[in-house]
C-alpha positions in Angstrom: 30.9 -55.0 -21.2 31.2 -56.5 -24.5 32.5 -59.9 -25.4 34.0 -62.1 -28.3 34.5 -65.7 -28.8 38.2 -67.0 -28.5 39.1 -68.3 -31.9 40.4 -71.8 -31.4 40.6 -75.3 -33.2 39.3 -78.4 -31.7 39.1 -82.2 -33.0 35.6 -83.4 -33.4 33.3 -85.9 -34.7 29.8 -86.9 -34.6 28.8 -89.5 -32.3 26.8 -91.4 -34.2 29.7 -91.8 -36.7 31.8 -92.8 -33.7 29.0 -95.4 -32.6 29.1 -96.7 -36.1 32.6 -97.1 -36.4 33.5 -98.5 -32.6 31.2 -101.1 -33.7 31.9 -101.9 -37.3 35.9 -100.7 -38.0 37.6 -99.4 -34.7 41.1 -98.7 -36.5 39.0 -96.2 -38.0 38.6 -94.3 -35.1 41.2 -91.1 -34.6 43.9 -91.5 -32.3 43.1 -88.6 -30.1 39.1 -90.8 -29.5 41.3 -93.9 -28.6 43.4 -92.4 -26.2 40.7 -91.7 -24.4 39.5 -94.2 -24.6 41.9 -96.7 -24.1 42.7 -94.3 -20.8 39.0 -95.2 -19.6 37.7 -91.7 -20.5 34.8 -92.6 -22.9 32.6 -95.7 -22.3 30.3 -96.2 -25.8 27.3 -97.6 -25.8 24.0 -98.6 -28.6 23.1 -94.9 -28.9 25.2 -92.3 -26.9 28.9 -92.3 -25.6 29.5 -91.3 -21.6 33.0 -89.6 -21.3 34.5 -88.2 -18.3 37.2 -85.3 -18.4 38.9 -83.5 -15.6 35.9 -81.4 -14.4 33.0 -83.6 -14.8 31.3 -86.6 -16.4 28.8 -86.6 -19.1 26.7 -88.2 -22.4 26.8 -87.3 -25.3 23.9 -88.6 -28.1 23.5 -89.0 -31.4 23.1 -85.4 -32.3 25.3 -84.5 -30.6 29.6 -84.0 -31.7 32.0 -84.6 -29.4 34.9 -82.9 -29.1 38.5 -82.5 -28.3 39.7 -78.9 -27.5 43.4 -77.6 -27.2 43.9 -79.1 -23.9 43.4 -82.4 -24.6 39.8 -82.3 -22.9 36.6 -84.2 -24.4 33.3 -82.1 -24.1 30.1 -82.5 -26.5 27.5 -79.6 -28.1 24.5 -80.4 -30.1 25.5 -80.6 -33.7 23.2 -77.4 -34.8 25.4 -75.1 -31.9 28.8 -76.9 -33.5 28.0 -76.0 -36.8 27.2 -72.3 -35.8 30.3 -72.1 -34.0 33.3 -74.3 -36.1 33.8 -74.8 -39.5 36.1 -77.2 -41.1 39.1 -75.2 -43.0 39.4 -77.2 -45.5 36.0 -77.3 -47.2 35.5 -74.2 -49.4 32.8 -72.1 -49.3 
């Protein structure tokens, strides 16, 4: 059988720019990161951010992007794999 790739939108950012601004602005920050976080989803350390989501826990580093899909779920994928797969729709090409 032959298979294709949903096509979907999802909220992400790179952690290392989250690292960066949980320590030096957190306003900054996008709602959607600081819900979960305020909900105790996402713990963020020195060089990698643990987040837990209904299925499973996990860490995400600093090449990694962390993401937000449709259903309001946190997940991360190495930043070469989210380039390859997402594109931001508002940067022309």
């Amino acid at each position: 059988m032959r298979y294709q790739t949903i096509v979907k939108s999802v909220f992400a950012l790179p952690v290392k720019e989250i690292i960066e601004l949980a320590q030096t602005d957190f306003k900054r920050l996008p709602v959607w990161f600081k819900k979960h976080y305020q909900a105790g989803n996402v713990a963020i350390g020195s060089n990698k951010i643990i987040c837990e989501n209904d299925h499973w826990r996990f860490e995400a580093g600093l090449d990694d992007y962390l993401i937000r899909d449709d259903k309001n779920q946190l997940d991360s994928m190495k930043a070469v794999a989210f380039h390859e797969m997402f594109e931001d729709p508002f940067t022309k090409k």
